[in-house]
MARLUMLUM-525991 format. One line per 3 residues: their letters; for each residue x, y, z of N, C-alpha, C. Coordinates in nm, 2 decimals. Atoms other than C-alpha are relative to their C-alpha. Layout:
// MARLUMLUM-525991
a> X,Y,Z,X,Y,Z,X,Y,Z  ... $
// end
This chain:
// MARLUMLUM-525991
xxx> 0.07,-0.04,-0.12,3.74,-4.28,-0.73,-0.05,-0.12,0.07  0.06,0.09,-0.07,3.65,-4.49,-0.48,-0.15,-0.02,-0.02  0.16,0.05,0.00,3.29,-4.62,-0.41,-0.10,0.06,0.12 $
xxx> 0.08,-0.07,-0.13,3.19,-4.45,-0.07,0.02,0.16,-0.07  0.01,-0.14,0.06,3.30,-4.10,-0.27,-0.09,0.03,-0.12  0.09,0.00,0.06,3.08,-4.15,-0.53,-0.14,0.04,0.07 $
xxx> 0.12,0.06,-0.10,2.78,-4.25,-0.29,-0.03,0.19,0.06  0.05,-0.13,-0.09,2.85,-3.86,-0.15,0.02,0.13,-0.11  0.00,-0.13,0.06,2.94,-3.66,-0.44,-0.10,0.02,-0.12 $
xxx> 0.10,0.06,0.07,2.69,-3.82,-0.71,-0.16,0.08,0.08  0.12,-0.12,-0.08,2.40,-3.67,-0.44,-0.03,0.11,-0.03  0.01,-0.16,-0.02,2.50,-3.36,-0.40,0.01,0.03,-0.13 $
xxx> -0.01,-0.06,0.11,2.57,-3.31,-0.77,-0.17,-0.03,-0.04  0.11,-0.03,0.07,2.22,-3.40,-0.86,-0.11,0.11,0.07  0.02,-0.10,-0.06,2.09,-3.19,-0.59,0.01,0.14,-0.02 $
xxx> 0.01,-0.10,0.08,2.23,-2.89,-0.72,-0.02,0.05,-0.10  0.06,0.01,0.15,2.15,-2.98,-1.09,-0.17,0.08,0.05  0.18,-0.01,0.01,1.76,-2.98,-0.92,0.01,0.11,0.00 $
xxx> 0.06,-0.14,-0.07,1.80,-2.66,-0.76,0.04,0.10,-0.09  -0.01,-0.16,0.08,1.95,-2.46,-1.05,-0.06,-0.01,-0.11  0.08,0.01,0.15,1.76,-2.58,-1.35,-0.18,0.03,0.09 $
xxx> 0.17,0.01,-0.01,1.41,-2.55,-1.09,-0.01,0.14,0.04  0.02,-0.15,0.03,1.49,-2.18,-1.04,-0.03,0.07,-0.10  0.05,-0.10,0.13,1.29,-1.93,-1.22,0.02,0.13,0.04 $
xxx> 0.02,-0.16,-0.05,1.28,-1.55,-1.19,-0.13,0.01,-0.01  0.19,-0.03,0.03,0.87,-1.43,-1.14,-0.01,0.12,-0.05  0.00,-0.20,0.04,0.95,-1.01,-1.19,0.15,-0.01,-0.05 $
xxx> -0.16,-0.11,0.02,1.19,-0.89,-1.42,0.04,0.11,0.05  0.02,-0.12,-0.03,1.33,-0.56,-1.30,0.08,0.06,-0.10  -0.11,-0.07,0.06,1.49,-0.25,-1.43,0.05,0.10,0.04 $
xxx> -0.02,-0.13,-0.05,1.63,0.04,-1.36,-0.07,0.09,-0.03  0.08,-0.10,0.02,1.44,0.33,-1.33,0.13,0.13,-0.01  -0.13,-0.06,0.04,1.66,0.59,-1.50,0.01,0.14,0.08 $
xxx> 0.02,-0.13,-0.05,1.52,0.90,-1.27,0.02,-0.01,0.18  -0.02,0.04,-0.12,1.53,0.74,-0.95,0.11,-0.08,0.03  -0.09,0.06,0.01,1.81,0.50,-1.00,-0.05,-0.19,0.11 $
xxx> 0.07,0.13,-0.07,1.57,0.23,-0.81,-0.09,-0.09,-0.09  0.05,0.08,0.10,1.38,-0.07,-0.98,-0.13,-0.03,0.03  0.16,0.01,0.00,1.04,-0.13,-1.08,-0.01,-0.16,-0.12 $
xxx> 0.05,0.10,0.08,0.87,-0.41,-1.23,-0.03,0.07,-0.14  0.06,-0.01,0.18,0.79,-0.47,-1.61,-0.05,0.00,-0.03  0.18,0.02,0.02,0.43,-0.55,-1.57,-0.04,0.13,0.04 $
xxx> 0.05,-0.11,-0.04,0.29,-0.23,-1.55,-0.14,0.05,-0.07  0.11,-0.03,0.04,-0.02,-0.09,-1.57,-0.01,0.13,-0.07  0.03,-0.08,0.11,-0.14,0.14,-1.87,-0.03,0.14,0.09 $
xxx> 0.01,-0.15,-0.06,-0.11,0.51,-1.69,-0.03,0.02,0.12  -0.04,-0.04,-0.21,0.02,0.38,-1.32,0.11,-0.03,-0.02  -0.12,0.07,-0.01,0.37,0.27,-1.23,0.03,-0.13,0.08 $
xxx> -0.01,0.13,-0.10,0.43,-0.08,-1.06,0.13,-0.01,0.06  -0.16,0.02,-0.07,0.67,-0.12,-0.78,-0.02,-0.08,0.11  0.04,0.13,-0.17,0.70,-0.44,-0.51,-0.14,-0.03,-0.04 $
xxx> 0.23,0.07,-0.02,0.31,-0.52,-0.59,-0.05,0.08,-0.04  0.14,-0.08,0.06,0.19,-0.20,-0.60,-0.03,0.13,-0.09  0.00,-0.13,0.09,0.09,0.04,-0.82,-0.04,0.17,0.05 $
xxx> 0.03,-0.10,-0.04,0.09,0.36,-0.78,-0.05,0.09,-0.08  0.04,-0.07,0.11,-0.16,0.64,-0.94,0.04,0.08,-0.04  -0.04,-0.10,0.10,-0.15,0.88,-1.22,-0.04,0.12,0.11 $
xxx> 0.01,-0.20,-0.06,-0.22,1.27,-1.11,-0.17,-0.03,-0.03  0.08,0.02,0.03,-0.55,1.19,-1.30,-0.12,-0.09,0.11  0.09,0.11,-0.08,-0.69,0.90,-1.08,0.07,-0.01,0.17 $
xxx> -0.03,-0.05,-0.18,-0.53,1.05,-0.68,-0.11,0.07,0.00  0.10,-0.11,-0.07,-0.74,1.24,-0.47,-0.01,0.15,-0.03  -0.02,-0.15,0.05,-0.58,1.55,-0.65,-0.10,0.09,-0.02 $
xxx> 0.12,-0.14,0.00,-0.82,1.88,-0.54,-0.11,-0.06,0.04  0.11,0.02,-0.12,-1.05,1.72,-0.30,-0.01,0.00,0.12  0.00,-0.05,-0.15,-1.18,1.79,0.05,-0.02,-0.09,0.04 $
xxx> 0.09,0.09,-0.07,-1.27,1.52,0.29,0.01,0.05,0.12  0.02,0.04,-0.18,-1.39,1.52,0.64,-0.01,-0.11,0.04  -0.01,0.09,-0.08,-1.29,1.29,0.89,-0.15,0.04,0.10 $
xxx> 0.15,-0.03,-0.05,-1.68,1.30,1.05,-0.03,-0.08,0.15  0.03,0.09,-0.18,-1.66,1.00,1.33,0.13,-0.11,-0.06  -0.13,0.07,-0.05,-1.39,0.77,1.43,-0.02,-0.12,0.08 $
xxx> 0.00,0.11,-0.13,-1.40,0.43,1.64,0.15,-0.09,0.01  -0.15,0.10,-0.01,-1.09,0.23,1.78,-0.06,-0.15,0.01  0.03,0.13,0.02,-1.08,-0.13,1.77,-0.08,-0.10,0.14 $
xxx> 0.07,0.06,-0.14,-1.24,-0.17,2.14,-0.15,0.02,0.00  0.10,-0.04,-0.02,-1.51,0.02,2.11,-0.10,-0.04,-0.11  0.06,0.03,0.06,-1.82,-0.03,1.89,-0.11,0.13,-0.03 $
xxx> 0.04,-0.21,0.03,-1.97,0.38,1.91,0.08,0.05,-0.06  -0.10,-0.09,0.11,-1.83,0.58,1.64,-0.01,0.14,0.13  -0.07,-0.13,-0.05,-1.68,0.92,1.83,-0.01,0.10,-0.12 $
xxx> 0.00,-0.16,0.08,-1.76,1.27,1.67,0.13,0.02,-0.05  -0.12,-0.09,0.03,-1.47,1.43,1.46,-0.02,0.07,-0.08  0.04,-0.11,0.13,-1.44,1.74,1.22,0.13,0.04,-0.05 $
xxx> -0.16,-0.06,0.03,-1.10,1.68,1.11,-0.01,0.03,-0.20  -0.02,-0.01,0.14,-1.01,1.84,0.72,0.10,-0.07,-0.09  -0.16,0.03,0.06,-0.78,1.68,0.46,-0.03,0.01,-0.15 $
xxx> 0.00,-0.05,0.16,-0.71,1.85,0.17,0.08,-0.02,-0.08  -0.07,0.00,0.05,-0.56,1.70,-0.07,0.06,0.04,-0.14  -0.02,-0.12,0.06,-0.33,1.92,-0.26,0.12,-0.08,-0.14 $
xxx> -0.09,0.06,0.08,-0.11,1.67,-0.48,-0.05,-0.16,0.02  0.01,0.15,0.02,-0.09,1.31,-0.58,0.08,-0.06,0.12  -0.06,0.04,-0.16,0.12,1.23,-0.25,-0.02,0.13,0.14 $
xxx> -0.04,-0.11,-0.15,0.07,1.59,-0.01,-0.15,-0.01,0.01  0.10,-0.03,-0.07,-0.24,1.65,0.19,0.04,0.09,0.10  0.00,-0.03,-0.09,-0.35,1.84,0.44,-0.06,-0.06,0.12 $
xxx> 0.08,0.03,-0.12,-0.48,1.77,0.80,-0.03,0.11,0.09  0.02,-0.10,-0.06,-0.65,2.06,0.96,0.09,0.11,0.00  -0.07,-0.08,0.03,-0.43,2.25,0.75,0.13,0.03,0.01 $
xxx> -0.12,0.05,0.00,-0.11,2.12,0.86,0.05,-0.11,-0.10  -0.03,0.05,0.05,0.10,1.98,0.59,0.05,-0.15,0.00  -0.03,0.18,-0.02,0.13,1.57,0.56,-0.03,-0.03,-0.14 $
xxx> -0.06,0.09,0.12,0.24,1.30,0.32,-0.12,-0.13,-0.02  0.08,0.16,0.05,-0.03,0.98,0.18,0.02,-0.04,-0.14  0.00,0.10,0.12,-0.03,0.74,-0.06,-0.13,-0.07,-0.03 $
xxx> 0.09,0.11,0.03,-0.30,0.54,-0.26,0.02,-0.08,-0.09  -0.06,0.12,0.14,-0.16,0.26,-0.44,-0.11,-0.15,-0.03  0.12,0.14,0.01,-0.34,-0.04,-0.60,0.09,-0.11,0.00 $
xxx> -0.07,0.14,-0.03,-0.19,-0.37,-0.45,-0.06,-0.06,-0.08  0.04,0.14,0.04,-0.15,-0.67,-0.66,-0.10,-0.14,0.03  0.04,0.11,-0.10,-0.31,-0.91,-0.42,-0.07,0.00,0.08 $
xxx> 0.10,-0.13,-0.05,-0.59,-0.67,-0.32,-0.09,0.03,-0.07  0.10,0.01,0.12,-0.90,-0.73,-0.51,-0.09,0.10,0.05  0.11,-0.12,0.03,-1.11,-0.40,-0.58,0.01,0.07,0.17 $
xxx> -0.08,-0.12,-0.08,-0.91,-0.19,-0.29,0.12,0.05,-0.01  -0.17,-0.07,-0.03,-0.63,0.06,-0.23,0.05,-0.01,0.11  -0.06,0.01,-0.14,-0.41,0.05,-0.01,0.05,0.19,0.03 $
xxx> -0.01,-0.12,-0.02,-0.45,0.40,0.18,0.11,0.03,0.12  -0.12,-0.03,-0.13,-0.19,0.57,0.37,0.01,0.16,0.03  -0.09,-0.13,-0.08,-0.19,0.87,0.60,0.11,-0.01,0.06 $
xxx> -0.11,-0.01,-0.04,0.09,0.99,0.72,-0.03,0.13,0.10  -0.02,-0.08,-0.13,0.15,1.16,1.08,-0.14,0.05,0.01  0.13,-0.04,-0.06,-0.23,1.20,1.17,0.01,0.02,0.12 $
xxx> 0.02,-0.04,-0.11,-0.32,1.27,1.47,-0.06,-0.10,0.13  0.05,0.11,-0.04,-0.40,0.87,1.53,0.16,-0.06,-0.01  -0.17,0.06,0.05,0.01,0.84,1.38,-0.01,-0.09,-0.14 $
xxx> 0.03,0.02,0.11,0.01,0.70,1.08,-0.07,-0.15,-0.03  0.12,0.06,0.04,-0.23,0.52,0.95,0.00,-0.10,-0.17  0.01,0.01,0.17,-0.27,0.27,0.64,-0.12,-0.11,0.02 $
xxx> 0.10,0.08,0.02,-0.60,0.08,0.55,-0.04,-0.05,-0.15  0.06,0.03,0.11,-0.79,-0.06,0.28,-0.17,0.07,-0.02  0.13,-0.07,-0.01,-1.05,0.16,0.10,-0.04,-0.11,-0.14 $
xxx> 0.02,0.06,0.14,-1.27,0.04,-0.21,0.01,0.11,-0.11  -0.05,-0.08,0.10,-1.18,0.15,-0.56,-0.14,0.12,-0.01  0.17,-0.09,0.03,-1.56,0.31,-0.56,0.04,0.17,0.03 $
xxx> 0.00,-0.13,-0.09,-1.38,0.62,-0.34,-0.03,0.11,-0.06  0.01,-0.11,0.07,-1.35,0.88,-0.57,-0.18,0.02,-0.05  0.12,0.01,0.08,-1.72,0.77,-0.75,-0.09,0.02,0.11 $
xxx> 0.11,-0.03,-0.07,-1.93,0.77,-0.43,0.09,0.12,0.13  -0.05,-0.12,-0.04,-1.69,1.02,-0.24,-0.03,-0.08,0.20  0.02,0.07,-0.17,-1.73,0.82,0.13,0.10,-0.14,0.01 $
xxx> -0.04,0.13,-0.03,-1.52,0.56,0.32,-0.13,0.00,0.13  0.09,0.07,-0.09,-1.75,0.39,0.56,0.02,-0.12,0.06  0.00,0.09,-0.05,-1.64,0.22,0.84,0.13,-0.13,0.00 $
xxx> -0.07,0.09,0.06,-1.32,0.11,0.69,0.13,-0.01,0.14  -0.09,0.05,-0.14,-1.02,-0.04,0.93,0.11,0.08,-0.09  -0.14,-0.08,0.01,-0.69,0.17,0.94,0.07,-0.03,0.11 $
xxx> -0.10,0.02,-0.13,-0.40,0.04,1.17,0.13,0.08,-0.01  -0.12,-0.08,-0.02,-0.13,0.22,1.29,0.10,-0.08,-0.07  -0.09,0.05,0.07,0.18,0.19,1.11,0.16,0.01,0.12 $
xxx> -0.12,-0.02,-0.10,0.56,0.17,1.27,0.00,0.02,0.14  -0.03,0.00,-0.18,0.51,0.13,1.61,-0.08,-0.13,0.05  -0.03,0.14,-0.08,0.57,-0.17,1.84,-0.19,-0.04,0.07 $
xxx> 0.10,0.03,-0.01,0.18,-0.24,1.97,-0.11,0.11,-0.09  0.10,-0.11,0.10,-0.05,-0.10,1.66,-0.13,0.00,0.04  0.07,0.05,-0.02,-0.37,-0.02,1.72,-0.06,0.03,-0.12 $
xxx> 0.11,-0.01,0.12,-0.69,0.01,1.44,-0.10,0.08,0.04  0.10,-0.10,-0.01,-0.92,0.27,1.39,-0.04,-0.02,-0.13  0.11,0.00,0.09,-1.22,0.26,1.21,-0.04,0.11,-0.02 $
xxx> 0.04,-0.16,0.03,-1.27,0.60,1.01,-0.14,0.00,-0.11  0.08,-0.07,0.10,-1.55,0.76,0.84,0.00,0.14,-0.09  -0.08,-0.10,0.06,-1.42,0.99,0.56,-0.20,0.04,-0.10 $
xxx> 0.11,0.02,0.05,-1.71,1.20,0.36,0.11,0.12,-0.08  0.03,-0.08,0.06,-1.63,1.39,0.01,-0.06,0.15,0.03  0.13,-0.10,0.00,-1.73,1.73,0.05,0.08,0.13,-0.12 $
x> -0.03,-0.07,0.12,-1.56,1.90,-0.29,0.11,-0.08,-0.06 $
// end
């Protein structure tokens, strides 16, 4: 071999040496045999972990509690607005909203120290996902917490006041 071919393939071979010996994997995955989709390894003792977050047992959801939506503010205003909306939720992902049937989530993000990440679905604000603190269930109130619209091209945020009332 020449001496200017060396000069170009010598490079690139150590180059790709760096880049495949300095690859690591961070999450194993596996298949989940019921869903046929993958979850992480690291899992927490009686949640499931999936992309970051975990999702709860039946035991630790909102499963068979009432909340009222009580007052409401959007992200312009600084007066909370009256509301007396219901949401009853009747499963580890269904709720109600004034008695019409909808879908939420409360998962515990990886990278989300002492919150859930809360998610209504099809409210009456459109769907909505915020950060509550893990306290929810123990003092039964959010207060004040930010919720931004989900899926749609200019989102806005609403600040809800949720209260426990069974």
């Amino acid at each position: 071999m020449s001496h200017s071919i060396l000069k170009t393939v010598y490079p690139s071979i150590l180059l790709l040496a760096f880049v495949a010996f300095s690859c690591t994997k961070k999450n194993q995955q596996q298949p989940d045999s019921t869903t046929g989709s993958t979850t992480n390894t690291a899992s927490t003792t009686g949640s499931t972990t999936s992309g970051g977050n975990t999702t709860l047992d039946q035991k630790d959801s909102l499963t068979g509690t009432t909340w009222v939506l009580y007052q409401y503010r959007d992200q312009y205003t600084t007066t909370p607005l009256p509301r007396t909306d219901t949401l009853v939720f009747t499963s580890i992902n269904a709720y109600t909203w004034n008695g019409l049937a909808q879908t939420y989530s409360l998962n515990i993000q990886g990278n989300v120290y002492n919150k859930y990440v809360f998610t209504l679905k099809n409210t009456p604000f459109g769907t909505l996902r915020g950060l509550v603190p893990l306290t929810i269930k123990q003092y039964g109130e959010v207060i004040n917490e930010p919720f931004s619209q989900s899926g749609v091209s200019s989102p806005q945020t609403f600040f809800l006041w949720l209260k426990k009332i069974s």
